[in-house]
mmCIF entry with sequence, helices, sheets and N, C-alpha, C, O atoms, coordinates in Angstrom:
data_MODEL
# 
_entry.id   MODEL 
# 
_entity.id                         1 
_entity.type                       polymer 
_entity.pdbx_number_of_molecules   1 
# 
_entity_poly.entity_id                      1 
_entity_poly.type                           'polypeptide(L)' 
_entity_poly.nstd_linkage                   no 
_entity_poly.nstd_monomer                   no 
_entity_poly.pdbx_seq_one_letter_code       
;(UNK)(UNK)(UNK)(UNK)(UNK)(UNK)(UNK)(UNK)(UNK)(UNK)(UNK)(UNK)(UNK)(UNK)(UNK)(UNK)
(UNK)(UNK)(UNK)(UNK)(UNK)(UNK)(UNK)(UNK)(UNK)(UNK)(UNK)(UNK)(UNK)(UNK)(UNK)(UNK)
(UNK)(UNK)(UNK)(UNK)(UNK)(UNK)(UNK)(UNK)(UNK)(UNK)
;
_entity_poly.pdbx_seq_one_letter_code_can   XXXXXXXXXXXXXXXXXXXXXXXXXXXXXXXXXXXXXXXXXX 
_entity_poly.pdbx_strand_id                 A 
# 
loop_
_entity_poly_seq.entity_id 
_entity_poly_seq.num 
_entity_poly_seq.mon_id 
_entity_poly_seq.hetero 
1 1  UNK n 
1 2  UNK n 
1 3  UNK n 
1 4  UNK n 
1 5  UNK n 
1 6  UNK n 
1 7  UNK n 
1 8  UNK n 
1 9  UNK n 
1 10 UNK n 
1 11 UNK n 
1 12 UNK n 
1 13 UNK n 
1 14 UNK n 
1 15 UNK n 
1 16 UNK n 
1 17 UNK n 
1 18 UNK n 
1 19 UNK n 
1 20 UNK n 
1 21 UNK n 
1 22 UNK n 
1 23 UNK n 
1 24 UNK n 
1 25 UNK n 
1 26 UNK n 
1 27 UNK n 
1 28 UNK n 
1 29 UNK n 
1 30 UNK n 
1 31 UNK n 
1 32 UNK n 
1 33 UNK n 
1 34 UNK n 
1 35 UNK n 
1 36 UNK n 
1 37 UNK n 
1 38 UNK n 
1 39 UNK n 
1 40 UNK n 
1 41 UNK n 
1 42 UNK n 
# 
_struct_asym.id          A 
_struct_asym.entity_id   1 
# 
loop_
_struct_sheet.id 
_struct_sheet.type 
_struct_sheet.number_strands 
_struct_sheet.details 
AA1 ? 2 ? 
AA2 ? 2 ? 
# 
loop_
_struct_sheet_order.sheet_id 
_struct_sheet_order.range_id_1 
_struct_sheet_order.range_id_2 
_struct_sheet_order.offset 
_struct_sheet_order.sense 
AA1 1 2 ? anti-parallel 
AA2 1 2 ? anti-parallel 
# 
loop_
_struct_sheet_range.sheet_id 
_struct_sheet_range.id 
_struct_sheet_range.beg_label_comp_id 
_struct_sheet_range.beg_label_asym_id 
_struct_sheet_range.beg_label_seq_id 
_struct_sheet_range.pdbx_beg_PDB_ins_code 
_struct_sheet_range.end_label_comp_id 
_struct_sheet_range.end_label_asym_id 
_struct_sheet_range.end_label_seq_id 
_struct_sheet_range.pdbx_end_PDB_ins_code 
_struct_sheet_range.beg_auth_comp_id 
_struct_sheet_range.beg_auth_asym_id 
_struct_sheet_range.beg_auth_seq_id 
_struct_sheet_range.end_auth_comp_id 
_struct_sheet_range.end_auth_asym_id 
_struct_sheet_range.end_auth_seq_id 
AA1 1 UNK A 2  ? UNK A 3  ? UNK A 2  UNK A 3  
AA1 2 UNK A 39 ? UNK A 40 ? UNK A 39 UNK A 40 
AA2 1 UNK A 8  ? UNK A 9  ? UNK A 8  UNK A 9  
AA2 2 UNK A 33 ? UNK A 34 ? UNK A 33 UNK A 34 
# 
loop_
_atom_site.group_PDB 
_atom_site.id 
_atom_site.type_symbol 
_atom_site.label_atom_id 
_atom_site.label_alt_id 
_atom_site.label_comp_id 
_atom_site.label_asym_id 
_atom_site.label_entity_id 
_atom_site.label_seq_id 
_atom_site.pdbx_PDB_ins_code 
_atom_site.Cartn_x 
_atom_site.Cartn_y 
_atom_site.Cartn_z 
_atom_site.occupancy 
_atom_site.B_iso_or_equiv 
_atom_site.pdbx_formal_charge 
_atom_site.auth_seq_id 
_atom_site.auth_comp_id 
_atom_site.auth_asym_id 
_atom_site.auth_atom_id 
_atom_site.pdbx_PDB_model_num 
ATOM 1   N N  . UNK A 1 1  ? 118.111 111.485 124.359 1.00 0.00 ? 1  UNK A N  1 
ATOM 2   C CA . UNK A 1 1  ? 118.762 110.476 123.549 1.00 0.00 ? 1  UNK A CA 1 
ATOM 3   C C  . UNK A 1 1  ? 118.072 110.429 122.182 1.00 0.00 ? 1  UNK A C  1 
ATOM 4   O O  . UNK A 1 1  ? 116.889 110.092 122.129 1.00 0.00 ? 1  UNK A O  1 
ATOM 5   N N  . UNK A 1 2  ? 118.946 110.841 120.761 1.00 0.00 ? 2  UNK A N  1 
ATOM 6   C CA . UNK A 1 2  ? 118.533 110.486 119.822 1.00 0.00 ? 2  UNK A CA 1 
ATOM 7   C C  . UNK A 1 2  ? 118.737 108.886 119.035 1.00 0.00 ? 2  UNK A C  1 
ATOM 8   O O  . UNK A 1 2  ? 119.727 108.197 119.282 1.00 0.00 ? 2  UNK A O  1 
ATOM 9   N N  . UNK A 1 3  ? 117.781 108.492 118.186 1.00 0.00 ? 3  UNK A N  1 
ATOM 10  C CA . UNK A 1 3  ? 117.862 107.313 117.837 1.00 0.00 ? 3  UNK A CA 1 
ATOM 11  C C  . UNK A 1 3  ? 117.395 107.583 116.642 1.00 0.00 ? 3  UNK A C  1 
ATOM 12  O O  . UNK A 1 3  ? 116.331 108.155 116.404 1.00 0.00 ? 3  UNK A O  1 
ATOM 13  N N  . UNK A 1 4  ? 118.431 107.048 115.614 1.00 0.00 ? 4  UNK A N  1 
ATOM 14  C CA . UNK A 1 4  ? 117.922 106.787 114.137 1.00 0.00 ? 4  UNK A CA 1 
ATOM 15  C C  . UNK A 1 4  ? 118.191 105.630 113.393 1.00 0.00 ? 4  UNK A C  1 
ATOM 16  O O  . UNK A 1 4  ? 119.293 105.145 113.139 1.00 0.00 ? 4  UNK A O  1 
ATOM 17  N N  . UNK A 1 5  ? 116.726 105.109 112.966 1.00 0.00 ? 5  UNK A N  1 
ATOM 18  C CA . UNK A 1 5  ? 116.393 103.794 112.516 1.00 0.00 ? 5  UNK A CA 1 
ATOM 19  C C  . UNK A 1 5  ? 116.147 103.651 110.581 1.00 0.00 ? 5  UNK A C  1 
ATOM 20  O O  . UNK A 1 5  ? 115.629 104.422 109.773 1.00 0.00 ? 5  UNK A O  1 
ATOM 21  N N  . UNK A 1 6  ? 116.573 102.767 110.482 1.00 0.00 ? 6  UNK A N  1 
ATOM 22  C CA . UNK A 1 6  ? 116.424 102.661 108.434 1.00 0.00 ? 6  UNK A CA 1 
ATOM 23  C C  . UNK A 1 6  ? 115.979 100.753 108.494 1.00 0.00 ? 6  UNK A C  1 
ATOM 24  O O  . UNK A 1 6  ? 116.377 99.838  109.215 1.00 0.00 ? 6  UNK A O  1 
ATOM 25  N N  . UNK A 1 7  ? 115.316 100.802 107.727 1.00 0.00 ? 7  UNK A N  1 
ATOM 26  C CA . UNK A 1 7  ? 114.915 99.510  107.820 1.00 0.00 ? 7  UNK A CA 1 
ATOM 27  C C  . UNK A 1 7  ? 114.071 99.293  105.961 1.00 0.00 ? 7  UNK A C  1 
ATOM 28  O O  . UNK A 1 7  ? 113.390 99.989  105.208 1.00 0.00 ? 7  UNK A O  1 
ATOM 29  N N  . UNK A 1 8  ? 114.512 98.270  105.959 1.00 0.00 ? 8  UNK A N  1 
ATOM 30  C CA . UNK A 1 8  ? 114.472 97.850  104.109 1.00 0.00 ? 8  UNK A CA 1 
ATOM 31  C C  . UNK A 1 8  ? 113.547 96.437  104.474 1.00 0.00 ? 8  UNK A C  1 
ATOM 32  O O  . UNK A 1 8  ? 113.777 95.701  105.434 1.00 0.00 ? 8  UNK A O  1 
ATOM 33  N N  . UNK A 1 9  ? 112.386 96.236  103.410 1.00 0.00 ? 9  UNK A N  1 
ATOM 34  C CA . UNK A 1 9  ? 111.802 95.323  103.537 1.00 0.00 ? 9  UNK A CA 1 
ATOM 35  C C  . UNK A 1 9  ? 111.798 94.555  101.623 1.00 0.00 ? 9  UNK A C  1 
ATOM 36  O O  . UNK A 1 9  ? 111.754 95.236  100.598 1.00 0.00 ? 9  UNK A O  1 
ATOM 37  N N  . UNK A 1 10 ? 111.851 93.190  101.691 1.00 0.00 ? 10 UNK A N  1 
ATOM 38  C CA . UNK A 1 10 ? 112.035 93.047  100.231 1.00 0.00 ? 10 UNK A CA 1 
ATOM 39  C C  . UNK A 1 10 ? 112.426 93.639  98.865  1.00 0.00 ? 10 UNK A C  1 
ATOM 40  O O  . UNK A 1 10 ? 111.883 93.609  97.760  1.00 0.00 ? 10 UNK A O  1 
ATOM 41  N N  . UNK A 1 11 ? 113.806 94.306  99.432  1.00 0.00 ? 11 UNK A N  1 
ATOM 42  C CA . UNK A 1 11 ? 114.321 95.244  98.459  1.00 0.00 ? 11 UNK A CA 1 
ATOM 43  C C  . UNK A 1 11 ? 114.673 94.756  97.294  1.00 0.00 ? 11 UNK A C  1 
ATOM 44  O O  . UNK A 1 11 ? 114.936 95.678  96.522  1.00 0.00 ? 11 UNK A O  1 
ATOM 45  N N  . UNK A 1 12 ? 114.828 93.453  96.700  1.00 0.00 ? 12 UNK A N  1 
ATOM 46  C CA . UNK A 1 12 ? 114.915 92.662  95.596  1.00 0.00 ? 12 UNK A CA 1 
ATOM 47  C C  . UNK A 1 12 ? 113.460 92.566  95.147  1.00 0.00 ? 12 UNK A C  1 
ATOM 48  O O  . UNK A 1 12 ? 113.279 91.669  94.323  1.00 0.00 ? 12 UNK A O  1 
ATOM 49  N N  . UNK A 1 13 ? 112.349 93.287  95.495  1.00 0.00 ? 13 UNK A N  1 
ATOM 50  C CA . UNK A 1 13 ? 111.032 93.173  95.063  1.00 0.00 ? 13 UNK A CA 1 
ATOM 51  C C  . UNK A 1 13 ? 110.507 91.676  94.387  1.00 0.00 ? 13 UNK A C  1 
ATOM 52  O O  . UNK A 1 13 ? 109.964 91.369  93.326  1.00 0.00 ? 13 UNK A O  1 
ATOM 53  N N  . UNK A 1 14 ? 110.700 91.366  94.885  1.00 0.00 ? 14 UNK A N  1 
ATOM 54  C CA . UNK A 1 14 ? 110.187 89.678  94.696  1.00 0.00 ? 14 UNK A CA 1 
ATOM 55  C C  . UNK A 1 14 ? 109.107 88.841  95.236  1.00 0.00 ? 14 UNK A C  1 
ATOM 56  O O  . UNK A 1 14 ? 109.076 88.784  96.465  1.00 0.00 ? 14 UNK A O  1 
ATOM 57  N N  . UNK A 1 15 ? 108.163 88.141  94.556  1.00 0.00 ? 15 UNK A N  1 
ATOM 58  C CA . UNK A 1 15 ? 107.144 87.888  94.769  1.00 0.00 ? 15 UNK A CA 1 
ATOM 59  C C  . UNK A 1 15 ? 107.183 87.125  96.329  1.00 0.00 ? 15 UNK A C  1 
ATOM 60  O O  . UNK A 1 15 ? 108.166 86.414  96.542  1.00 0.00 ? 15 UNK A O  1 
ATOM 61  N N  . UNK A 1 16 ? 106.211 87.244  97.353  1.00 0.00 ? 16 UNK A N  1 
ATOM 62  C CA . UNK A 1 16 ? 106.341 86.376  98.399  1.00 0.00 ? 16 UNK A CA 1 
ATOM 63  C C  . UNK A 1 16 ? 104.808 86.338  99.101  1.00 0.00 ? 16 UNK A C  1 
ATOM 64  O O  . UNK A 1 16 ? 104.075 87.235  99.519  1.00 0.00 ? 16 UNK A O  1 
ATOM 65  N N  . UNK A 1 17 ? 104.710 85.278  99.050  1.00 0.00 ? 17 UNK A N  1 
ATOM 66  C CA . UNK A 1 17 ? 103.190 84.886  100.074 1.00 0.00 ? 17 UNK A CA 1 
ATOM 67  C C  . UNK A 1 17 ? 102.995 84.529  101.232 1.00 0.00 ? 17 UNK A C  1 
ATOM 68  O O  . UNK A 1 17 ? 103.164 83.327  101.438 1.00 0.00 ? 17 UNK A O  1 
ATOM 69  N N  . UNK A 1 18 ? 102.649 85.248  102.203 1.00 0.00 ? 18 UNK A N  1 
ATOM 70  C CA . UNK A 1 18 ? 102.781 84.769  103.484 1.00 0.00 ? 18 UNK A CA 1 
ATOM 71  C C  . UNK A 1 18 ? 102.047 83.403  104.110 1.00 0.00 ? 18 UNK A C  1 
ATOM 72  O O  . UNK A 1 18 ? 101.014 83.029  103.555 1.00 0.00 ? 18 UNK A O  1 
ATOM 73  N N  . UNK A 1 19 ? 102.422 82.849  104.950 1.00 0.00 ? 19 UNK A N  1 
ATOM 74  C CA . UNK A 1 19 ? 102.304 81.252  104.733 1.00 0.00 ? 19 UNK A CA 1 
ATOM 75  C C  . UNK A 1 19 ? 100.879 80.935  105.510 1.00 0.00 ? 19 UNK A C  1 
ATOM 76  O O  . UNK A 1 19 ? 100.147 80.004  105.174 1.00 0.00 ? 19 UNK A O  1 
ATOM 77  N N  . UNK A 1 20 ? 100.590 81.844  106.601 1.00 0.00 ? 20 UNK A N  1 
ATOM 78  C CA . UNK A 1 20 ? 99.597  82.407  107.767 1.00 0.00 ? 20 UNK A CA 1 
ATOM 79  C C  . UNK A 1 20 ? 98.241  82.831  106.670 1.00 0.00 ? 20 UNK A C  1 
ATOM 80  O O  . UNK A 1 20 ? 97.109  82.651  107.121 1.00 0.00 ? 20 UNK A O  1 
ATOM 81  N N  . UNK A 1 21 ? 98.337  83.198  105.729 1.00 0.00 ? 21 UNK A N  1 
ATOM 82  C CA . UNK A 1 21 ? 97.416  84.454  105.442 1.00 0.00 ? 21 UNK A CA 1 
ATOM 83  C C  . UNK A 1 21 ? 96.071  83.604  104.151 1.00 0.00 ? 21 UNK A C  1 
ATOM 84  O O  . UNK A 1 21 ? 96.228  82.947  103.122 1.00 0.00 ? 21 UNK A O  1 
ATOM 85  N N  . UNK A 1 22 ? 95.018  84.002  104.802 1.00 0.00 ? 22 UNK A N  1 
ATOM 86  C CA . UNK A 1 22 ? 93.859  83.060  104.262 1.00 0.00 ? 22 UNK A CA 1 
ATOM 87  C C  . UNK A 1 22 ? 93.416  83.175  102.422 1.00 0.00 ? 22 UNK A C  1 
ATOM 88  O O  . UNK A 1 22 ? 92.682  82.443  101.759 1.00 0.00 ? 22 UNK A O  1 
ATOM 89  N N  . UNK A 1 23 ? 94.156  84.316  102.045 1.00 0.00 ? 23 UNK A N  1 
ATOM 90  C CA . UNK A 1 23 ? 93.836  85.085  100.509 1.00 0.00 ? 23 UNK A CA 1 
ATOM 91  C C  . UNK A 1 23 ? 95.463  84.686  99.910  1.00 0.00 ? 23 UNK A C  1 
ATOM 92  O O  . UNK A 1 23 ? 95.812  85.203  98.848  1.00 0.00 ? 23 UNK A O  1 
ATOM 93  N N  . UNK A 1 24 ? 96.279  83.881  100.542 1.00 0.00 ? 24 UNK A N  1 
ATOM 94  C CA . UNK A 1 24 ? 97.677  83.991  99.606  1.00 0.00 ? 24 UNK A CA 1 
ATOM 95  C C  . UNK A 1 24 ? 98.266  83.321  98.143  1.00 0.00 ? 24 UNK A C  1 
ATOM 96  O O  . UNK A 1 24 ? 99.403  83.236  97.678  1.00 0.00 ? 24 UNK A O  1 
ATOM 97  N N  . UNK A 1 25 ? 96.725  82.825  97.582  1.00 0.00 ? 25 UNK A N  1 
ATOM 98  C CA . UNK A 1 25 ? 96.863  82.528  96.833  1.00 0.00 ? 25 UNK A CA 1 
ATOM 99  C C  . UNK A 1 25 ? 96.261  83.393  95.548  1.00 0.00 ? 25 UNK A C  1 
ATOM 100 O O  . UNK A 1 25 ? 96.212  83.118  94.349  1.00 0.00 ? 25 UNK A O  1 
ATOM 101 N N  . UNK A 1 26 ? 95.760  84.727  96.415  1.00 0.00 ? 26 UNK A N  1 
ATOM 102 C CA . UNK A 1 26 ? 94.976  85.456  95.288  1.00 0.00 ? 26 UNK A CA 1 
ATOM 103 C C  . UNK A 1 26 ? 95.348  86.868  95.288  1.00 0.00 ? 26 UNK A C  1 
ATOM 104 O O  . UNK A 1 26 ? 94.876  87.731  94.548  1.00 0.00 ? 26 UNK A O  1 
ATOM 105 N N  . UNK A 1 27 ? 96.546  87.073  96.499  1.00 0.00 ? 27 UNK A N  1 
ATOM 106 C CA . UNK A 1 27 ? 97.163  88.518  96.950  1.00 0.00 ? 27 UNK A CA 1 
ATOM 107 C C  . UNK A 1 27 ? 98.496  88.193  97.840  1.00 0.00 ? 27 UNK A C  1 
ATOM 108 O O  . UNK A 1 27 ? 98.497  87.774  98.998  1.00 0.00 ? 27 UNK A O  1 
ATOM 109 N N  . UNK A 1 28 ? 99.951  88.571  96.791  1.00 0.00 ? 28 UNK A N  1 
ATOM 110 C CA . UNK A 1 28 ? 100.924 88.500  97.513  1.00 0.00 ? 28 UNK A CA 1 
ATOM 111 C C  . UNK A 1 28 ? 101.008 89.540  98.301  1.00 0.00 ? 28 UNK A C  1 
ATOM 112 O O  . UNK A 1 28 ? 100.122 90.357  98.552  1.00 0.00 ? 28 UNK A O  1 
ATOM 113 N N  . UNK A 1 29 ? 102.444 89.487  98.820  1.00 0.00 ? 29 UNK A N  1 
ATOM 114 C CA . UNK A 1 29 ? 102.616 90.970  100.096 1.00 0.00 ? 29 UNK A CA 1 
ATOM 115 C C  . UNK A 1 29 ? 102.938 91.894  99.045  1.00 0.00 ? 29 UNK A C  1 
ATOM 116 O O  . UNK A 1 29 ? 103.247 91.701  97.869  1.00 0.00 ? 29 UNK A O  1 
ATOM 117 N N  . UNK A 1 30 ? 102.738 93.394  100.019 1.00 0.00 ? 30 UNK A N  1 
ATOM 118 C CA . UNK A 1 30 ? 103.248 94.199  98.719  1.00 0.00 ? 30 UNK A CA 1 
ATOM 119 C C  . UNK A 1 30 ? 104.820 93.766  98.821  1.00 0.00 ? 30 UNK A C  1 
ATOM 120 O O  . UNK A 1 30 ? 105.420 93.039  99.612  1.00 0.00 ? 30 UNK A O  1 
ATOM 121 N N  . UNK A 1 31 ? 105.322 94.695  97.421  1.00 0.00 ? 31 UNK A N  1 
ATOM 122 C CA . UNK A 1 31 ? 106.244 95.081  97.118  1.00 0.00 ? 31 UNK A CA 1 
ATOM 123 C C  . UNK A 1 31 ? 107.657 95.589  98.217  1.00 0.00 ? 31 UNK A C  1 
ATOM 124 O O  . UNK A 1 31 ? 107.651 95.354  99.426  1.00 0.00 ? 31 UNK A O  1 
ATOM 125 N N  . UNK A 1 32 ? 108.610 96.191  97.612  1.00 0.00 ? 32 UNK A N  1 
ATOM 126 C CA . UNK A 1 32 ? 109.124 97.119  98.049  1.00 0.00 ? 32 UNK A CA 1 
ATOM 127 C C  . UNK A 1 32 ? 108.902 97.848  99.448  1.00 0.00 ? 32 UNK A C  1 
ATOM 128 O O  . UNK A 1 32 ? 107.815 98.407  99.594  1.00 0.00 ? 32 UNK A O  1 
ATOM 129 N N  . UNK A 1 33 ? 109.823 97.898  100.492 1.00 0.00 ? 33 UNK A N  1 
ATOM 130 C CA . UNK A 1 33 ? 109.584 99.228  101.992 1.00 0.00 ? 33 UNK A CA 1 
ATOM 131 C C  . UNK A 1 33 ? 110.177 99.397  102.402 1.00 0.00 ? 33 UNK A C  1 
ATOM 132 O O  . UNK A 1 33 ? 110.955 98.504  102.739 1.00 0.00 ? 33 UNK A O  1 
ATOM 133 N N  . UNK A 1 34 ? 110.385 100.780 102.785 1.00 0.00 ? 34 UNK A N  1 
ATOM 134 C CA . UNK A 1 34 ? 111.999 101.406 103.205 1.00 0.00 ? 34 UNK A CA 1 
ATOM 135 C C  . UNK A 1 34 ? 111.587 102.006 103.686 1.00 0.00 ? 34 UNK A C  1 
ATOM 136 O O  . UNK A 1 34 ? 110.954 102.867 103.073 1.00 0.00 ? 34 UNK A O  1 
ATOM 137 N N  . UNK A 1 35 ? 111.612 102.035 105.088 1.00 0.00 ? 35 UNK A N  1 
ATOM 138 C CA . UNK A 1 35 ? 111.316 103.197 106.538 1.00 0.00 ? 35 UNK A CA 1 
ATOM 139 C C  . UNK A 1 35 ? 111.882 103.629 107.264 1.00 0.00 ? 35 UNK A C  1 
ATOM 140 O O  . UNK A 1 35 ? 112.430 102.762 107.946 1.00 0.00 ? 35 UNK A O  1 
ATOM 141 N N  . UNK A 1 36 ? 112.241 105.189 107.745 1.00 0.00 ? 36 UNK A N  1 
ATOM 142 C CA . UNK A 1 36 ? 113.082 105.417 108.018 1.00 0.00 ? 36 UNK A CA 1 
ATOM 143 C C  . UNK A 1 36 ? 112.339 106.163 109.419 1.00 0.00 ? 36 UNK A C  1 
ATOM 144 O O  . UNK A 1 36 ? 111.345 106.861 109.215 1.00 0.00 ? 36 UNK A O  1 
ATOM 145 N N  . UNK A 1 37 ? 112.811 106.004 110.721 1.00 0.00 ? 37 UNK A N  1 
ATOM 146 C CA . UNK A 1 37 ? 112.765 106.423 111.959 1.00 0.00 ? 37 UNK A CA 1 
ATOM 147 C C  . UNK A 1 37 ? 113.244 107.546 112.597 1.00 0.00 ? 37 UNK A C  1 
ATOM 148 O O  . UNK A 1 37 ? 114.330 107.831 112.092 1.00 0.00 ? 37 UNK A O  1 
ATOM 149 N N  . UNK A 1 38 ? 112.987 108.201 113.339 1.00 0.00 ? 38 UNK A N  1 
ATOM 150 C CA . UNK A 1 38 ? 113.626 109.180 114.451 1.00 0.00 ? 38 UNK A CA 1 
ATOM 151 C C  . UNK A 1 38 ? 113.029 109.350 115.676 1.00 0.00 ? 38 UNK A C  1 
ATOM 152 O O  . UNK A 1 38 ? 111.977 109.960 115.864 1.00 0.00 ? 38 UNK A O  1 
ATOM 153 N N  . UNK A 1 39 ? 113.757 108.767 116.576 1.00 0.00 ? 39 UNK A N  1 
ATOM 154 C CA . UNK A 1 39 ? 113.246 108.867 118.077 1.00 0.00 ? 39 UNK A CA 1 
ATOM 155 C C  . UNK A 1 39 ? 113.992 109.631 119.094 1.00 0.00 ? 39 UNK A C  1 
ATOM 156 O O  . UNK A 1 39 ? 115.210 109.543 119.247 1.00 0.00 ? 39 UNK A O  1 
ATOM 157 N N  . UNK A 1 40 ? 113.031 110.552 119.936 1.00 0.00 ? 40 UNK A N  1 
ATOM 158 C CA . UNK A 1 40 ? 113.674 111.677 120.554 1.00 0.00 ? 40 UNK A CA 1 
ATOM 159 C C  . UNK A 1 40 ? 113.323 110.942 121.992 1.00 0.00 ? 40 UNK A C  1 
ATOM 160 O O  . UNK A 1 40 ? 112.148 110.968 122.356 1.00 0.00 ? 40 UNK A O  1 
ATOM 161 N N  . UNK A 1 41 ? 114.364 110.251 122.868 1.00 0.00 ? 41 UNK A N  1 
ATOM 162 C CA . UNK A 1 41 ? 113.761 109.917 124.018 1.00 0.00 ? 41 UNK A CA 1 
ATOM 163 C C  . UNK A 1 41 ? 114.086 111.034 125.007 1.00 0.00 ? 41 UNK A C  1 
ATOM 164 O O  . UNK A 1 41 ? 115.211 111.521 124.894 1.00 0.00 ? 41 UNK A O  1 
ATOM 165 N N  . UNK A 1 42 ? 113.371 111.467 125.856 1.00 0.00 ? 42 UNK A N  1 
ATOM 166 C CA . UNK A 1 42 ? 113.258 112.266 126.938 1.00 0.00 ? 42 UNK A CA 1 
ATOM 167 C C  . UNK A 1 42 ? 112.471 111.800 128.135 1.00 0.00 ? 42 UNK A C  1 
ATOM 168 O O  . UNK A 1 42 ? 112.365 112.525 129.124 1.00 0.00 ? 42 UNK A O  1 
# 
């Protein structure tokens, strides 16, 4: 079984701080991520 995955992360590149994270006032998330998958199940 093949499986193919695409997945887009903040593609409007826009500033965002995660709400959890102890530095978010001195380091947003990155940018931009676009990953793309292929899974061969056997």
């Amino acid at each position: 079984m093949h499986s193919i995955t695409v997945r887009g992360e903040n593609l409007a590149n826009e500033l965002h701080r995660e709400a959890t994270s102890r530095i978010k006032e001195f380091a947003p998330s990155p940018g931009r991520n676009l990953a793309l998958t292929y899974r061969l199940l056997f």
